[in-house]
PDB file as gemmi writes it, atoms N, CA and C in Angstrom:
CRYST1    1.000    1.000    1.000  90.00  90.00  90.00 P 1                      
ATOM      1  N   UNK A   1      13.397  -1.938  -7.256  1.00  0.00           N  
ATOM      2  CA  UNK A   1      12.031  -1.945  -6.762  1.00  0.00           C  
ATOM      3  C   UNK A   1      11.826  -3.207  -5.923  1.00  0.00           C  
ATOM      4  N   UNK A   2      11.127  -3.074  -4.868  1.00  0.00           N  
ATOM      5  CA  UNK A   2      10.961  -4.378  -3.770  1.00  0.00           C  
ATOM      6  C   UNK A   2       9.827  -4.815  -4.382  1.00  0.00           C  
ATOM      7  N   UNK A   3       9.490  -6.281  -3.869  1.00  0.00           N  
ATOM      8  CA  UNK A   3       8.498  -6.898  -3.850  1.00  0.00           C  
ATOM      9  C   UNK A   3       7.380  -6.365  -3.213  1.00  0.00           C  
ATOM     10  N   UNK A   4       5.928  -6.522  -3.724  1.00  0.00           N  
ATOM     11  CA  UNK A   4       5.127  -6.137  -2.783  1.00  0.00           C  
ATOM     12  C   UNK A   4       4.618  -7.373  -1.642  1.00  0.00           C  
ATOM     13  N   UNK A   5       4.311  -7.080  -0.270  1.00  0.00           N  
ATOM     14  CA  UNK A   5       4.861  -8.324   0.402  1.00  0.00           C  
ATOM     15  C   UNK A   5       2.671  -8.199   0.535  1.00  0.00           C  
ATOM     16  N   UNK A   6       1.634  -7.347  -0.588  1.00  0.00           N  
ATOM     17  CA  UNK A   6       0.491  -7.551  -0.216  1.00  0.00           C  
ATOM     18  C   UNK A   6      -0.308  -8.411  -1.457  1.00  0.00           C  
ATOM     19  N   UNK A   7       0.710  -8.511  -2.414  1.00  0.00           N  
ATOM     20  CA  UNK A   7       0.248  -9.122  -3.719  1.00  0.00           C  
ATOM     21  C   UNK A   7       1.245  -9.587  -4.492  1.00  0.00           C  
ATOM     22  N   UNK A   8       1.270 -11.011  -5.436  1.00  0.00           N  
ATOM     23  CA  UNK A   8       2.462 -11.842  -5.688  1.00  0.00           C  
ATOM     24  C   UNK A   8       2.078 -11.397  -7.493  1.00  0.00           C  
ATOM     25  N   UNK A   9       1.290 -10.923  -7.596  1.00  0.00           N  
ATOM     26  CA  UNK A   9       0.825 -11.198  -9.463  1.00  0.00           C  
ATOM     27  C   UNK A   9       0.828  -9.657  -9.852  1.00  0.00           C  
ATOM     28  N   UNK A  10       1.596  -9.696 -11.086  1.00  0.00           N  
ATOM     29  CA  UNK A  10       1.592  -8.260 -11.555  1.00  0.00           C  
ATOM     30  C   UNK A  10       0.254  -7.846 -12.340  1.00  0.00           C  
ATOM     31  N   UNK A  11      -0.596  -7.986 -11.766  1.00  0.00           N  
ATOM     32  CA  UNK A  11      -2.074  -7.755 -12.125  1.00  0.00           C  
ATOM     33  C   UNK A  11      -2.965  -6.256 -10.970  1.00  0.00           C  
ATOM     34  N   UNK A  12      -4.084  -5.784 -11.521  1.00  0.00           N  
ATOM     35  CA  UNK A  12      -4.728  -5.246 -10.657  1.00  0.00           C  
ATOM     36  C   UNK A  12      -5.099  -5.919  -9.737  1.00  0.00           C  
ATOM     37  N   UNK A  13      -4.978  -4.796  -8.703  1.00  0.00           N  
ATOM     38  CA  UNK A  13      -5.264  -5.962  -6.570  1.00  0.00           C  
ATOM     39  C   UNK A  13      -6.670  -5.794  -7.107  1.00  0.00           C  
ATOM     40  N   UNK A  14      -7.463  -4.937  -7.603  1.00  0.00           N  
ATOM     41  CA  UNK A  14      -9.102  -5.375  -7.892  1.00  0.00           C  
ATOM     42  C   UNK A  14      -9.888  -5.640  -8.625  1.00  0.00           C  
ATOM     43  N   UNK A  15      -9.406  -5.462  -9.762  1.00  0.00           N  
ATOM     44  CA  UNK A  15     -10.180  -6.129 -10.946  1.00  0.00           C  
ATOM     45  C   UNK A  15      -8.978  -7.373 -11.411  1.00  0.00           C  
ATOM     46  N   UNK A  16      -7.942  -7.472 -11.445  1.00  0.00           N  
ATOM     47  CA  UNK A  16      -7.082  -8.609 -12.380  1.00  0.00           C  
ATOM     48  C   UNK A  16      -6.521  -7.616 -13.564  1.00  0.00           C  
ATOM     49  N   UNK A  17      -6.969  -6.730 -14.090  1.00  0.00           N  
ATOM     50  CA  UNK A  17      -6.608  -6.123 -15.068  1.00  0.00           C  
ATOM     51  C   UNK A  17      -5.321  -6.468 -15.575  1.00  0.00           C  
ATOM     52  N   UNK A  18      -4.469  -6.458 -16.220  1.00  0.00           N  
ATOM     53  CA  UNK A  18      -2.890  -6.669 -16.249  1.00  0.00           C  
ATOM     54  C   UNK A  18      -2.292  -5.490 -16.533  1.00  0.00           C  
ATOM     55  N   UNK A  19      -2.847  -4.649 -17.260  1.00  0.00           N  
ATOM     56  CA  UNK A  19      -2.444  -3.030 -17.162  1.00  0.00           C  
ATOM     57  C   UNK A  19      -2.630  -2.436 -16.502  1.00  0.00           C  
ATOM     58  N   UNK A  20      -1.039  -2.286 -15.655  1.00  0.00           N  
ATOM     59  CA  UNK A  20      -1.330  -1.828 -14.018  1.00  0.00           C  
ATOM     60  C   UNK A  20      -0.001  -0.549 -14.299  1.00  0.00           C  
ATOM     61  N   UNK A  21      -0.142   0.144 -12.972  1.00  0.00           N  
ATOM     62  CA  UNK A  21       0.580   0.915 -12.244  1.00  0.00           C  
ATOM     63  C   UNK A  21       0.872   0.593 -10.481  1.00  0.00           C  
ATOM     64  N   UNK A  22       1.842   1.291 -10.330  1.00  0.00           N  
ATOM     65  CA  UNK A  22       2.517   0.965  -9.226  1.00  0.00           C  
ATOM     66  C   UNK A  22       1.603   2.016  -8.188  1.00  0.00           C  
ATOM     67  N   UNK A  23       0.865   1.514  -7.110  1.00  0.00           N  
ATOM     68  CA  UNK A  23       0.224   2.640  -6.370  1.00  0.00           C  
ATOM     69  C   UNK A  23       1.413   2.028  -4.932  1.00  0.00           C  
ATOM     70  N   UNK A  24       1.674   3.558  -4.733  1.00  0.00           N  
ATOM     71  CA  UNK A  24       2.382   3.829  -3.505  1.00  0.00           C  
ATOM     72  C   UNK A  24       0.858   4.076  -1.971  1.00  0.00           C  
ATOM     73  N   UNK A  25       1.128   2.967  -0.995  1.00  0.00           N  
ATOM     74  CA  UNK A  25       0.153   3.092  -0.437  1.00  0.00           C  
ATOM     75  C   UNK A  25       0.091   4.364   1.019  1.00  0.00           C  
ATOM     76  N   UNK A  26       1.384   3.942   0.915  1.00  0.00           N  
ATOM     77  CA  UNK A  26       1.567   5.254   1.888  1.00  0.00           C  
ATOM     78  C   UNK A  26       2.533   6.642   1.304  1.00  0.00           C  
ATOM     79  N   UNK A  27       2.038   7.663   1.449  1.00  0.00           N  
ATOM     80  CA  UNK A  27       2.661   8.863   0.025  1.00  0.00           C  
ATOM     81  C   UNK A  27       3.093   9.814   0.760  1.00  0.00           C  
ATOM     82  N   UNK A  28       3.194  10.196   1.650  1.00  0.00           N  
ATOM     83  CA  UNK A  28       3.646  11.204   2.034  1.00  0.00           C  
ATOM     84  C   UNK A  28       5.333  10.785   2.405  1.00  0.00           C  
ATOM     85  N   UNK A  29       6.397  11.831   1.402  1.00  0.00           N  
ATOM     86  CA  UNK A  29       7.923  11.794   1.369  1.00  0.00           C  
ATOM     87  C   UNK A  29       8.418  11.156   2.466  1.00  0.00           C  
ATOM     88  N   UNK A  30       8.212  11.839   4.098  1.00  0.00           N  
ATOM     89  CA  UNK A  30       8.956  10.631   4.589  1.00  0.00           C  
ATOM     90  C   UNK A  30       8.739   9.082   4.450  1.00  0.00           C  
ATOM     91  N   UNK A  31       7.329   8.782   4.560  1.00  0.00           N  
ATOM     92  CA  UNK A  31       6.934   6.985   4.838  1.00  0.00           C  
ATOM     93  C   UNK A  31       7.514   6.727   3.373  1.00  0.00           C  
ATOM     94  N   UNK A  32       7.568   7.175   2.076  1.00  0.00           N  
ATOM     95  CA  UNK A  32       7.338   6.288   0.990  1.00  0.00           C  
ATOM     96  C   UNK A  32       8.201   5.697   1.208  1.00  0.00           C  
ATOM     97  N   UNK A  33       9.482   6.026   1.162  1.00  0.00           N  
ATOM     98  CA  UNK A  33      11.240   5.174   0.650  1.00  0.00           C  
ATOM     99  C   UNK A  33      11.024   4.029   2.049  1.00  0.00           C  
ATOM    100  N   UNK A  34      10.371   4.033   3.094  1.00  0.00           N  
ATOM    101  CA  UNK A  34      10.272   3.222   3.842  1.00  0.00           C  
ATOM    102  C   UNK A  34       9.003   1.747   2.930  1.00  0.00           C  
ATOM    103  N   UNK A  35       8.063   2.757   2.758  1.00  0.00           N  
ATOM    104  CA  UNK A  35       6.904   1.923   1.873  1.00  0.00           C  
ATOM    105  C   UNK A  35       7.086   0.988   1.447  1.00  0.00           C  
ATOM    106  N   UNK A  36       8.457   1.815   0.320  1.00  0.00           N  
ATOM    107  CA  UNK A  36       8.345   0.748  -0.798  1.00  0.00           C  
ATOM    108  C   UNK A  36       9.340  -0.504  -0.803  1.00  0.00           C  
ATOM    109  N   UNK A  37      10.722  -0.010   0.523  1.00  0.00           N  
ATOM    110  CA  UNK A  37      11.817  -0.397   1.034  1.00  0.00           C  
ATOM    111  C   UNK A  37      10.982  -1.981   1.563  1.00  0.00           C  
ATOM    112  N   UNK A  38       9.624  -2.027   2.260  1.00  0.00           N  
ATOM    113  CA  UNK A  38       9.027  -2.829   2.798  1.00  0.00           C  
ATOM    114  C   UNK A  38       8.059  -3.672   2.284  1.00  0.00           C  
ATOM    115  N   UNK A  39       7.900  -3.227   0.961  1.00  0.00           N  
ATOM    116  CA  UNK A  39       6.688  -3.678   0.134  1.00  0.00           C  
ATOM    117  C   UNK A  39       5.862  -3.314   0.272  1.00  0.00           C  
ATOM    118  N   UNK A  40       5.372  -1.943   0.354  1.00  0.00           N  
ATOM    119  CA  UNK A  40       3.841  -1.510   0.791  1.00  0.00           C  
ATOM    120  C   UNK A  40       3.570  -1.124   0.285  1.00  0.00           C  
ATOM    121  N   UNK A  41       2.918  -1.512  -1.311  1.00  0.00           N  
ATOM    122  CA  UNK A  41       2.237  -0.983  -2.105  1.00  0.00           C  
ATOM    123  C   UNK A  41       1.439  -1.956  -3.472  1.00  0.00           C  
ATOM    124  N   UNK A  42       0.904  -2.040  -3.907  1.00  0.00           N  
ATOM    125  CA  UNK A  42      -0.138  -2.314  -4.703  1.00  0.00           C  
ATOM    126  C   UNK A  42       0.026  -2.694  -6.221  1.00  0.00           C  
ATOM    127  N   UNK A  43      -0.435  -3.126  -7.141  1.00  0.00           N  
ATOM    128  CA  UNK A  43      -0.845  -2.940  -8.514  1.00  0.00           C  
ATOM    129  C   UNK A  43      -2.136  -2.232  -8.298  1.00  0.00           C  
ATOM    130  N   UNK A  44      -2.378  -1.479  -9.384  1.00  0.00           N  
ATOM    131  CA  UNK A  44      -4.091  -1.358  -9.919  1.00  0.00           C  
ATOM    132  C   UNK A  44      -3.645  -0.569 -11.326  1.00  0.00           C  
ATOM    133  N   UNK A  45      -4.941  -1.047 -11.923  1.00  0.00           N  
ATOM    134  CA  UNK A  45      -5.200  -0.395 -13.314  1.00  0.00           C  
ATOM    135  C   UNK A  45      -5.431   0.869 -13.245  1.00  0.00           C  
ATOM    136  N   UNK A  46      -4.920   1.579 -14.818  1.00  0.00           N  
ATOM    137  CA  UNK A  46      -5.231   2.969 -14.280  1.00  0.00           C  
ATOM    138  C   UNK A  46      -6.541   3.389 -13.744  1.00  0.00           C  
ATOM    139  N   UNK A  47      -7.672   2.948 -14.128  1.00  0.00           N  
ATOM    140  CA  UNK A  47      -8.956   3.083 -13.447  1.00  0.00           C  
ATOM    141  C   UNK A  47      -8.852   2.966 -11.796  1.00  0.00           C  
ATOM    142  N   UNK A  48      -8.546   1.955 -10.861  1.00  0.00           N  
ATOM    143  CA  UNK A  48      -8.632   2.129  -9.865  1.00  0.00           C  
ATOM    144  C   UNK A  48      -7.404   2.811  -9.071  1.00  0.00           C  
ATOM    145  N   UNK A  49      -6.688   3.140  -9.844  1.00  0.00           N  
ATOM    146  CA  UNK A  49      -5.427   4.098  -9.441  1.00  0.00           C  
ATOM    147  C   UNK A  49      -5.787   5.573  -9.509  1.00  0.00           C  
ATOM    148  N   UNK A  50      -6.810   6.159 -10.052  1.00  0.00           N  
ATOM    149  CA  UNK A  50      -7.120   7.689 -10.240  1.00  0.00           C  
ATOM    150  C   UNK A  50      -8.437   7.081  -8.974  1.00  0.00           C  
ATOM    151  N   UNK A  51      -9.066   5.767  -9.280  1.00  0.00           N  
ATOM    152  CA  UNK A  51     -10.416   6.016  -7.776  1.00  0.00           C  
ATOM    153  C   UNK A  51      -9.705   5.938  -6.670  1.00  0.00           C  
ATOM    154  N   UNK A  52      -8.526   4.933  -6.262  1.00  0.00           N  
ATOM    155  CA  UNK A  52      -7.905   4.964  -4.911  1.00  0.00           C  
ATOM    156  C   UNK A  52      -7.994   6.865  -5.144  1.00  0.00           C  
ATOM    157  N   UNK A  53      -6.990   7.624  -5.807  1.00  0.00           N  
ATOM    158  CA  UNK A  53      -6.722   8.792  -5.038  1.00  0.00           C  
ATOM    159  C   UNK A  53      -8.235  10.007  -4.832  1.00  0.00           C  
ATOM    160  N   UNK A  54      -9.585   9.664  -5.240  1.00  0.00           N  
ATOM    161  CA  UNK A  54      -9.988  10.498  -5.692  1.00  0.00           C  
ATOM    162  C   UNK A  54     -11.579   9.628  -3.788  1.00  0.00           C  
ATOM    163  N   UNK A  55     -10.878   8.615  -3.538  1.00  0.00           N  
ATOM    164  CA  UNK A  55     -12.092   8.109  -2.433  1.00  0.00           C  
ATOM    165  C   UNK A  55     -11.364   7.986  -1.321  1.00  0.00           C  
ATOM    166  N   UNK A  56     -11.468   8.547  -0.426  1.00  0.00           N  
ATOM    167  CA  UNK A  56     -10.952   8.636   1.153  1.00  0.00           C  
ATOM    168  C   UNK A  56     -11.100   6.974   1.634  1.00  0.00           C  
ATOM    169  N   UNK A  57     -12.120   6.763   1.541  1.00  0.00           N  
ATOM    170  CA  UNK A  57     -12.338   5.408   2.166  1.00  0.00           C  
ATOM    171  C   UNK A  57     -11.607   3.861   1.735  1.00  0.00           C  
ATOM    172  N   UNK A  58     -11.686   4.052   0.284  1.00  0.00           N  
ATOM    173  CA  UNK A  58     -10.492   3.173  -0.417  1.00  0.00           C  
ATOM    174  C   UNK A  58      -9.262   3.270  -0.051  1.00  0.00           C  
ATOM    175  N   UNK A  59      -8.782   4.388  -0.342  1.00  0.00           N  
ATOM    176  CA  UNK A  59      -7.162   4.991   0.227  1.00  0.00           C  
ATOM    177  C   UNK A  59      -7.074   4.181   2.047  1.00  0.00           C  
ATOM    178  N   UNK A  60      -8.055   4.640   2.682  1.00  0.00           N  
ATOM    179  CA  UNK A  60      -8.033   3.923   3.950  1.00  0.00           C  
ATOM    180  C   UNK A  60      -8.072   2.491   4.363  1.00  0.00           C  
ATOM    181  N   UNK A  61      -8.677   2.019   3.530  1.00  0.00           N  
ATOM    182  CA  UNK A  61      -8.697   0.713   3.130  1.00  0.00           C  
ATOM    183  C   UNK A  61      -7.476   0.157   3.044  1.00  0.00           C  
ATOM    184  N   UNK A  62      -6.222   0.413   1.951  1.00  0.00           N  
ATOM    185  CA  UNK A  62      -5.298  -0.068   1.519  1.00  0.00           C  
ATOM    186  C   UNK A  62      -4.521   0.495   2.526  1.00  0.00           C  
ATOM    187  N   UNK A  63      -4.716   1.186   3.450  1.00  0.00           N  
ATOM    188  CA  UNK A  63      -3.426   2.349   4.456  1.00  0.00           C  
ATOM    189  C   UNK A  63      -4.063   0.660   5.742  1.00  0.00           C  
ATOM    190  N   UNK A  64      -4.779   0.155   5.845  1.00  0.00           N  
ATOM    191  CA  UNK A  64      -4.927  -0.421   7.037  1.00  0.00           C  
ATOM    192  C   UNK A  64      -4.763  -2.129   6.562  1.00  0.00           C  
ATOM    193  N   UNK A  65      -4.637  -2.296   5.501  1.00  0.00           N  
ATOM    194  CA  UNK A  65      -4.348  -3.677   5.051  1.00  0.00           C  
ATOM    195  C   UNK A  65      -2.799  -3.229   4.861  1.00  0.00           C  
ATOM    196  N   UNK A  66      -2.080  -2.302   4.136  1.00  0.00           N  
ATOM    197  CA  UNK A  66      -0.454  -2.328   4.712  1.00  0.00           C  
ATOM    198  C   UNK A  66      -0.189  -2.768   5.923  1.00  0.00           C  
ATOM    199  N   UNK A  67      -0.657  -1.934   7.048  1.00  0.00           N  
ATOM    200  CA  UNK A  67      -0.542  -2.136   8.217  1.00  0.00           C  
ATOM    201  C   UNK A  67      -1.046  -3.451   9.200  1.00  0.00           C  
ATOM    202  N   UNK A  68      -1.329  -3.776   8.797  1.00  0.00           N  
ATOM    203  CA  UNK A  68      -1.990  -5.308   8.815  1.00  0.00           C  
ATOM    204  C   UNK A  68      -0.778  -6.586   8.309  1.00  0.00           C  
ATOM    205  N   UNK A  69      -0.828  -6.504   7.095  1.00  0.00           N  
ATOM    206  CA  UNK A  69       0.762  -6.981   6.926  1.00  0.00           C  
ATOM    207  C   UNK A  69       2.107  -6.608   7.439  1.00  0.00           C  
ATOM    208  N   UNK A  70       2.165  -5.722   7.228  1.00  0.00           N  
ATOM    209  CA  UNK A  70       3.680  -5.016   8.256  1.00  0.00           C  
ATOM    210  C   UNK A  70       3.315  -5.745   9.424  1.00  0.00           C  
ATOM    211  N   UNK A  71       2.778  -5.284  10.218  1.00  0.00           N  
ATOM    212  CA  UNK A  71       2.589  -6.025  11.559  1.00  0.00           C  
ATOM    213  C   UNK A  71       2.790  -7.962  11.247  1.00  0.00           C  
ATOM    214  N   UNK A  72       2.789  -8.769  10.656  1.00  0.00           N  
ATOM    215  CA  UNK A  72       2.526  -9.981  10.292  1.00  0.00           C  
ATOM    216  C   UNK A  72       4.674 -10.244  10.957  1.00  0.00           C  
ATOM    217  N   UNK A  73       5.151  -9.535  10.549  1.00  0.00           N  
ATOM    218  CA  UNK A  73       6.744  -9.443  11.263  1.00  0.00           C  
ATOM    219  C   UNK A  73       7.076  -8.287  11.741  1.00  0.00           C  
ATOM    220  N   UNK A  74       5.945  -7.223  12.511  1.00  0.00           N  
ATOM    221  CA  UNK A  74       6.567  -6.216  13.047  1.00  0.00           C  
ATOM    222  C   UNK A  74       5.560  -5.933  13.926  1.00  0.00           C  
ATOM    223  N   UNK A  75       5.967  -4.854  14.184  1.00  0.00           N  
ATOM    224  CA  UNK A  75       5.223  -4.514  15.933  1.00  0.00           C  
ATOM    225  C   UNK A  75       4.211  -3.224  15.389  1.00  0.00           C  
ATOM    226  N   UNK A  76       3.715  -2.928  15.794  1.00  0.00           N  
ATOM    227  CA  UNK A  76       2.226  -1.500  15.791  1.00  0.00           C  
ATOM    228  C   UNK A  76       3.421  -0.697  16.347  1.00  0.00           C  
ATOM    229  N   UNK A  77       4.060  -0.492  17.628  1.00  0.00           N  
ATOM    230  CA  UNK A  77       5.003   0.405  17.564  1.00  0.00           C  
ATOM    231  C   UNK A  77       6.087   0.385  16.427  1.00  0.00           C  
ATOM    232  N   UNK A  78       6.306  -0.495  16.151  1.00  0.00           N  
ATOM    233  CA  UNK A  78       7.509  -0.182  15.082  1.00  0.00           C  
ATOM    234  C   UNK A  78       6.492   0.962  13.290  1.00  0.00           C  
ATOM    235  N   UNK A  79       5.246   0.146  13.178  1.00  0.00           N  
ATOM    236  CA  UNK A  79       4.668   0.780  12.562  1.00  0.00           C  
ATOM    237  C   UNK A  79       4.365   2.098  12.590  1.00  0.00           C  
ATOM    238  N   UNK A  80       4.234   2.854  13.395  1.00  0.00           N  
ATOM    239  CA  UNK A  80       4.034   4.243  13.971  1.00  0.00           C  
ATOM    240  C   UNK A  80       4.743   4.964  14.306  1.00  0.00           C  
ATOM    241  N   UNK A  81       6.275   4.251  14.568  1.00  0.00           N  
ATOM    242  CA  UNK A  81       7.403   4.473  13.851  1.00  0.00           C  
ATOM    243  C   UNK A  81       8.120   5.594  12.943  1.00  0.00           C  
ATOM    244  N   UNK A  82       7.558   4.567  11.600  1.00  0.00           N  
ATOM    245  CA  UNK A  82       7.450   4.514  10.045  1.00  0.00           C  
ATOM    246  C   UNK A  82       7.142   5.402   9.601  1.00  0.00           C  
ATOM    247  N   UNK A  83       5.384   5.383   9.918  1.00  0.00           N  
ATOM    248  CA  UNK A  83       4.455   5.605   9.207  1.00  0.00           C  
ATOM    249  C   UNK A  83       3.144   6.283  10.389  1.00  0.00           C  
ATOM    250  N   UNK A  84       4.207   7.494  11.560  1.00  0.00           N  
ATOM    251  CA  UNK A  84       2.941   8.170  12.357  1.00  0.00           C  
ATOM    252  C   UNK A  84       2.430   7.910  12.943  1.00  0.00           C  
ATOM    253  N   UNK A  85       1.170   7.197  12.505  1.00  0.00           N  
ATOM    254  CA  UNK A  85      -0.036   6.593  13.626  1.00  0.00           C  
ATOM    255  C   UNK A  85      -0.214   5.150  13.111  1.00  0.00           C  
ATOM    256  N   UNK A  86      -1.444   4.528  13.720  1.00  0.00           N  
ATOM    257  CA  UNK A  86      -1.708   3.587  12.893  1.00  0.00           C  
ATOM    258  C   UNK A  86      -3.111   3.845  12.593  1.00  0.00           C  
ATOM    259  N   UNK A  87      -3.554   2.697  11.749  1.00  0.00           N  
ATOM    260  CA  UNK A  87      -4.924   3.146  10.737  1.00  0.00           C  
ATOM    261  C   UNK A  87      -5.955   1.931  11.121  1.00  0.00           C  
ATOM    262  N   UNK A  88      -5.221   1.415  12.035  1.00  0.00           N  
ATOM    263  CA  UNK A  88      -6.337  -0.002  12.895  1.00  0.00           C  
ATOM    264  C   UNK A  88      -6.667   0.400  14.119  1.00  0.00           C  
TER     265      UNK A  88                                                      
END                                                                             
């Protein structure tokens, strides 16, 4: 499992919780193995791990802060790439 390159503490990214799960931020089969290959993904407690999937706007949220980091050593084309389009 890679590092996540959006959070250093094995805690929830929104409450702190420490009983976390691994949220994959980008899910669809091709991007993940890239995702996670890159660090693009999250802690959250199970609580905000069933709201990420259940609120469009959250999910979008975390799809444009990946991409935000990726870009920090990569290009918007290389991102779109990856991962389709981009979400900025």
């Amino acid at each position: 499992m890679s590092k996540s390159i959006i959070e250093n503490e094995k805690e929830c990214f929104i409450c702190k919780n420490p009983r976390v799960q691994k949220h994959h931020i980008y899910k669809s089969h091709k991007c993940r193995d890239i995702a996670d290959k890159e660090g693009l993904w999250v802690w959250l407690c199970p609580d905000h791990h069933r709201q990420v999937h259940l609120d469009r706007k959250l999910d979008v949220a975390f799809m444009r802060l990946g991409q935000r980091k990726f870009e920090e050593n990569h290009t918007r084309k290389e991102f779109r790439e990856h991962f389709i389009k981009s979400y900025l």
